[in-house]
N, C-alpha and C positions, 0 to 999 in steps of 0.2 A: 448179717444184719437183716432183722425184718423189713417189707418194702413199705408197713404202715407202723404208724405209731398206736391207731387207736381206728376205730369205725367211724369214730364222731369227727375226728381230725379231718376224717375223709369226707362226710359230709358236710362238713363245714367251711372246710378250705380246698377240698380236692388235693388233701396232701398224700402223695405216692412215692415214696423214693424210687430213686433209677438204679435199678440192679448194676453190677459193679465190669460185670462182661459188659452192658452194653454201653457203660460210662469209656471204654477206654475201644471200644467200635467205634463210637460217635467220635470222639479225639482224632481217631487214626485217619478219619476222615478232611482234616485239618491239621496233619501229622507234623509237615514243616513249620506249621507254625506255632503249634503245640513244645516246639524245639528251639525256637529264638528266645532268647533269655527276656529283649524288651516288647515281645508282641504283647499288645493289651487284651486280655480276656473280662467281658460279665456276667455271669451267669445271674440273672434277674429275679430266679426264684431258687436261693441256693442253699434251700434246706439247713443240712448240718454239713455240706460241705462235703461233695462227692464227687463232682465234677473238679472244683476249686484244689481242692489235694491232688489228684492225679495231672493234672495241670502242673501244678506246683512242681511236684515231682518232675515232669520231664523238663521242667526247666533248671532244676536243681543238676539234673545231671546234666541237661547241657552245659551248667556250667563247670562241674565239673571235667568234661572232655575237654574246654578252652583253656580254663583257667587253676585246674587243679593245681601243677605246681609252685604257683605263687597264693600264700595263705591268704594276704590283704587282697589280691585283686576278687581271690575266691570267695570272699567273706562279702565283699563290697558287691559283686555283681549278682550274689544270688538274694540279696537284700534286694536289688533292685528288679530280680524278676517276680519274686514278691510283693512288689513295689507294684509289679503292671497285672496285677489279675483283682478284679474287683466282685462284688456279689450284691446285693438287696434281698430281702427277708423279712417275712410280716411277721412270725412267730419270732418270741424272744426268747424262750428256750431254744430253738432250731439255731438262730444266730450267735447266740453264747457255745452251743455245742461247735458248730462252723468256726469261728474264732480260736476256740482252744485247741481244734484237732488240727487245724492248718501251725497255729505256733507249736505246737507237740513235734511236726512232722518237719517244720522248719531246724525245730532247737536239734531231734536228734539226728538231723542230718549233719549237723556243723559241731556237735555235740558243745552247746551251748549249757553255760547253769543260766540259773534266774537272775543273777546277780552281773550277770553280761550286760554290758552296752549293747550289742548287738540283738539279744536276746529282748531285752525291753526296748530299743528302736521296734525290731518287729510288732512286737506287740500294740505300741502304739501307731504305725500303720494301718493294723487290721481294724484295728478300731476305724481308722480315717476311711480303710477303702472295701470293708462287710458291712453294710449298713444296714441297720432296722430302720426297715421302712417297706411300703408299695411301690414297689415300680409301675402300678398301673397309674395311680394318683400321684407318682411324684415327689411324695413329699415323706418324710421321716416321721418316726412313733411319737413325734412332737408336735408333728402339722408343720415343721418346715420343709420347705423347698429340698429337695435332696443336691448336695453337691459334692463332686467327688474331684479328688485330688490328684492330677494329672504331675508324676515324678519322675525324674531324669537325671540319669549321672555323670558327674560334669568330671569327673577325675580326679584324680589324689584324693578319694574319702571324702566329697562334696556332692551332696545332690541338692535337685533344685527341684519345687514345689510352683504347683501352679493349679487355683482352683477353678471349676466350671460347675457350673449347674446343667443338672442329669437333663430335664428339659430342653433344653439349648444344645446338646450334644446328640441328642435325637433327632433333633430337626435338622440335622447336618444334611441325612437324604433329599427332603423334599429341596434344596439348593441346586441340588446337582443334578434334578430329575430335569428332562429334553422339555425348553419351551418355558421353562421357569423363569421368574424375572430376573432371578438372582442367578442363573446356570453361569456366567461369564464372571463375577466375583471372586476371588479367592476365599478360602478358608478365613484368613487370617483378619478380612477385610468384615466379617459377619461375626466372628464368636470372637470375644475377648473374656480375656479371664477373668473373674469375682475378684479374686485378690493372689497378687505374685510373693512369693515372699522369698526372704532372704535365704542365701546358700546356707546348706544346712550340714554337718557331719554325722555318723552315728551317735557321739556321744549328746551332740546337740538333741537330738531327736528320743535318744534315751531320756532324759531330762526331761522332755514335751510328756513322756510315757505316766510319770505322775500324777497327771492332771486327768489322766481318766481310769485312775484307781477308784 
């Protein structure tokens, strides 16, 4: 893969992709947690999805080492490390590329058709948690507020959705920095979610998928 798309791309955005040795140096650097299936990752400027797939991947296979030989838990838990890797992206081709190569590399790992629950759950995640937008301004290719959807699996084929705003999720550091007014607070007592919503299933969530055809 070339590391530019174009000259102009580069002077206009400083778009350079990350050659693929150093994508998976940089990880190993982070390696245990490149391996938990619910560690949450962002990558804030996530191109076409280079970082976001090799991620993916070592989470897919850790779930394969836990969970391979029960097919529902395997199916449910690599949804949900799917679930925990997020991205942001100002180019809209770069994010449609990033989107489709992550559910490519999702479907034929579990060797999904299109016509899968599973298959469209995913997709409509990526949609929820690849977003067009800046992560320097915050806000989406709409002018809104960017919020991203914090998800967790609650057992037996139910997960649970809970949203935040990207801003407020940042500011988490300055809380817990020494001398802060807020340093003695808990998390919990500072950031409250946008909106909680109801336990969800794949099938449920395939259905959501619809709506952003």
């Amino acid at each position: 893969m070339s590391l530019v798309k174009s000259k102009q791309r580069v002077a206009d955005h400083g778009e350079v992709f990350t050659p693929a040795w150093m994508v998976e140096a940089m990880l190993d650097l982070v390696k245990p947690e490149t391996e938990r299936i619910d560690a949450r990752f962002l990558e804030p400027a996530c191109g076409s999805g280079n970082f976001i797939v090799q991620i993916l991947k070592r989470k897919l296979a850790a779930v394969e080492a836990k969970y391979g030989p029960s097919d529902f838990e395997r199916r449910h838990y690599a949804l949900l490390g799917l679930m925990c890797i997020y991205g942001i992206e100002l180019l809209a081709d770069n994010i449609a590329e990033c989107r489709a190569h992550v559910l490519e590399v999702f479907a034929d790992h579990l060797q999904l058709e299109k016509a899968d629950d599973l298959y469209r759950a995913a997709s409509y995640v990526l949609q929820q948690n690849l977003v067009h937008g800046d992560a320097l301004t915050m806000r989406d290719h709409h002018g809104q507020d960017i919020t991203f959807a914090e998800w967790g699996y609650l057992g037996k084929g139910k997960y649970q959705r809970r949203d935040f705003r990207f801003d407020a999720l940042t500011g988490a550091s300055k809380f817990s920095e020494e001398g802060s007014l807020f340093a003695d607070l808990g998390k919990h007592e500072i950031f409250t979610p946008v909106t909680t919503h109801p336990s969800m299933s794949v099938g449920a969530l395939a259905a959501l998928s619809k709506d952003c055809i």
